[in-house]
C-alpha positions, 0 to 999 in steps of 0.5 A: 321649233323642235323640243331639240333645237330650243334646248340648245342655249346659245353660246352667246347666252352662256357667256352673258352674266346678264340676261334682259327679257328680250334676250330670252324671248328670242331663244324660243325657250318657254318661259314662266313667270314664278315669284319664288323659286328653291332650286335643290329639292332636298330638306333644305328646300323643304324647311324654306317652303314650309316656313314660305307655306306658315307665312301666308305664301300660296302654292302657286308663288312658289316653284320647287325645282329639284330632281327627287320626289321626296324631299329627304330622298338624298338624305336617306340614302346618305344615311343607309349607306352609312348604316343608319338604317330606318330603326337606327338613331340620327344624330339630332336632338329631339327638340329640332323637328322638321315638320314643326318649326315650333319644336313641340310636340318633339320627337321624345313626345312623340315617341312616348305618345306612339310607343306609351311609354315615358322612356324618350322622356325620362331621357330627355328630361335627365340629359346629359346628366344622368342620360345620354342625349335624346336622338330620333330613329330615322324613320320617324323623321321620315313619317314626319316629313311626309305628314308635312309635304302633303299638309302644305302641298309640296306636290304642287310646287314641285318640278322633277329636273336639273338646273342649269344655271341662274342668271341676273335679269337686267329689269330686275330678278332672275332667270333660272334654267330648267331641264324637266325630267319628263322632256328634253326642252328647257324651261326658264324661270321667271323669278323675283327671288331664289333660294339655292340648297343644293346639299353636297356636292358629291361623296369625297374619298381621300386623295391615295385611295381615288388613286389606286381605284383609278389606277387599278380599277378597283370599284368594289374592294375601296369605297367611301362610307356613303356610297352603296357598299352592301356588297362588302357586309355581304361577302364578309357574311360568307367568308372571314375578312380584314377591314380597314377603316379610315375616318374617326368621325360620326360615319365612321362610328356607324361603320365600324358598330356594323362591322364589329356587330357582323363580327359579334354574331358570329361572323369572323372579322378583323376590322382594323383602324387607321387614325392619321390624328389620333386623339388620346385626352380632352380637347381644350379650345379656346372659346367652347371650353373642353371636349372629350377625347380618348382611344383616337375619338373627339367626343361630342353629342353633336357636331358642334356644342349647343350653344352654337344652335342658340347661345352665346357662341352663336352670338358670339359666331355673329359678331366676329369678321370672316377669319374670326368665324372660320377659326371659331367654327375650326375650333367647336367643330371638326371631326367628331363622334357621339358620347354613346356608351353603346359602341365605346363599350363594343370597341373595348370589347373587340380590342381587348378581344383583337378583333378591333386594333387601332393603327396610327399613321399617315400613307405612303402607298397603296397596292394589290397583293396576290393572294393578300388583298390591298395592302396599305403601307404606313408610316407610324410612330415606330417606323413604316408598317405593311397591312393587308386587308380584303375591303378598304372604307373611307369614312371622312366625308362628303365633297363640300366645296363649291368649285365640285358644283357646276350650279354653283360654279357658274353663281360664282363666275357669272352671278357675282356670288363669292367664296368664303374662308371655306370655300363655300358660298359667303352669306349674310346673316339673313343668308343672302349670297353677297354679290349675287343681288340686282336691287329688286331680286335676292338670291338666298343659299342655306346648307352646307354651302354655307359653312363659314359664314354668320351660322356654324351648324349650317348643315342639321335639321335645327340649322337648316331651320334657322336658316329659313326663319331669317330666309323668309322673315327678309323675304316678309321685310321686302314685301313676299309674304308675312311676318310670322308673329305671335298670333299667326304662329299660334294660329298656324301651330293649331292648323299643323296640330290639326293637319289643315293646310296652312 
């Protein structure tokens, strides 16, 4: 058979939500039988391999199915794009490592022992009290990931593709359809388990400005803070502009330090900021007591308060009913930005100065005017306003849903998974997607995917951790690898101090 025929799935093939291996084997696509298999590639994939790699788990059980080469490729780019740059700093602790589920030696350790100096540690012992909290520059998450990928053999296991769909073997397990980058005919996956960590599932740009891009064919004038959009720093290096910015979260931070840096150099800009909820005091929830606010930002170290990753609110997260968890999670989350006194600092400055000027308001329209940019109109406290500016970022988010992807869609509408109060996949506290069992196989889903379900900070580096510990430890309990106790975790710290395989 030809590489073209034996791709095509047949519709009969599509429509069923079960498939038996005589099914299979008749459709003329390879198949290979593999115990394991993650499908996504990303950092999601790689923290559930690692932990598979301490358990015990060999290379050739485990099949990582993903269509980068390096597991933090996305997430770089994500960050690049919103001016987190390789010398910057993440918004992650120090203790939350991803190439060391031990926590030690942390990312503070590591950058006093490279630099020698004790400053990461100073920081580290005297946060937040008398320093702001201790975060990793990015690079030094990405060195880090690297050192571990060749340690436990990632290059091994993983296969360059998309996936097409999953669907429930009637003997038992799963089938996972496979396009390989490097040729046109599919592959099907033979598995007893799946792990799903497909990240999100595109950049979301608010409602009214998908509109005029649309409508205008504007492509590079309106952006969203996570796509490419060098091209604005780089015209407004050249020329005076007007910026708007929409967004009061962490992204829009960075965007706005970038801008306003550009601006302190030399470079003449006026960066203008629209809040649809502004925040002027403190913020008072009901289960994680008060968080900071004033000047339109909600302030937090992290996207959500600490005992989220492991104290009472996770506890407390755990034991309530579905609607209980989205309000909790509504409540110690939502749209916030770090406490750094560096850029509160910056944006005092620019506004005493007029260079930064906060408008509050929701929009009733946007259009071009010759000669004057985009203009946007909006409807503040004191009546309807008209402001033009040259570039237009939208910094509030990511595209989270579900109903986006086409992977998960398909979970969804054939494989018996179900979504949650946030529309995202509902999981287990061991993070297995309700519904999508067939007694003897498990499908398991970790990321932000997830949000909603027994675990708030899904989507950081300790989240995604914390996820592949309870992931693996029921994949140990159902006969796939090793509990990971005293001894073994002790032995397995030595072998990653040493760089030795696991």
């Amino acid at each position: 058979m030809s590489g073209q025929f034996v791709d095509q799935l047949r519709q009969d093939m599509i429509d069923q939500a079960v498939w038996n291996d005589q099914l299979v084997q008749q459709s003329g696509i390879q198949l290979i039988d593999t115990p394991f298999v993650t499908v996504g590639g990303g950092i999601g994939s790689f923290t559930v391999v690692d932990y598979l790699r301490l358990a015990g788990v060999h290379t050739s059980q485990i099949t990582v199915l993903g269509n980068q080469d390096k597991p933090y490729a996305t997430y770089k780019a994500l960050a690049n794009n919103s001016q987190i740059p390789d010398y910057e700093r993440l918004r992650s602790d120090a203790g939350s490592v991803l190439d060391s589920p031990w926590g030690f030696p942390s990312y503070a350790f590591r950058e006093a022992a490279a630099t020698k100096k004790l400053g990461p540690l100073w920081t580290v012992l005297t946060e937040p009290i008398f320093s702001e909290y201790y975060t990793p520059q990015a690079a030094q998450v990405y060195q880090s990931v690297e050192r571990e990928i060749a340690r436990i053999g990632w290059y091994e296991m993983l296969k360059l593709g998309q996936v097409r769909m999953i669907r429930r073997r009637a003997e038992g397990g799963y089938f996972v359809v496979f396009t390989p980058k490097d040729h046109n005919a599919r592959i099907i996956y033979r598995t007893r388990f799946v792990h799903v960590a497909v990240g999100y599932p595109g950049i979301k740009m608010l409602q009214d400005l998908q509109e005029y891009k649309v409508k205008h064919k504007d492509l590079s004038r309106v952006v969203n803070a996570y796509e490419d959009h060098s091209q604005i720093y780089s015209a407004l290096a050249q020329r005076p502009g007007r910026v708007l910015v929409r967004g009061s979260g962490i992204v829009a931070s960075r965007v706005l330090q970038r801008l306003l840096d550009q601006h302190e150099s030399g470079r003449p800009i006026q960066v203008l900021h629209l809040f649809r909820n502004y925040v002027a005091g403190p913020q008072k929830t009901p289960s994680a007591g008060t968080r900071t606010g004033k000047n339109g930002f909600a302030y937090q170290a992290f996207n959500y308060p600490k005992a989220a990753w492991g104290g009472q609110l996770k506890d407390q997260l755990l034991n309530l009913h579905e609607q209980g968890r989205a309000d909790l999670i509504r409540q110690t989350g939502g749209t916030n930005t770090a406490p750094r006194a560096s850029w509160t600092d910056q944006l005092h400055r620019c506004q005493q100065q007029g260079s930064y000027v906060q408008l509050i308001g929701q929009v009733k329209d946007i259009h071009p005017v010759e000669g004057q940019g985009i203009r946007t109109v909006v409807e503040g406290p004191n009546g309807q306003i008209s402001v033009d500016a040259d570039f237009i970022i939208d910094a509030t988010g990511l595209e989270a849903g579900v109903d986006r992807d086409r992977l998960l869609t398909d979970l969804i509408n054939s494989g018996g998974a179900r979504k949650n109060t946030f529309g995202r996949l509902q999981v287990t506290p061991n993070f297995e997607v309700e519904g999508a069992g067939t007694g003897v196989g498990k499908v398991y889903a970790s990321g932000a995917m997830t949000l909603g379900g027994p675990y708030a900070p899904v989507d950081s580096f300790l989240g995604l951790q914390y996820a592949a510990q309870q992931i693996v430890d029921d994949l140990a309990a159902n006969g796939f690898g090793q509990r990971m106790g005293p001894l073994r975790s002790m032995s397995q710290w030595f072998k990653w101090l040493r760089n030795q395989q696991p």
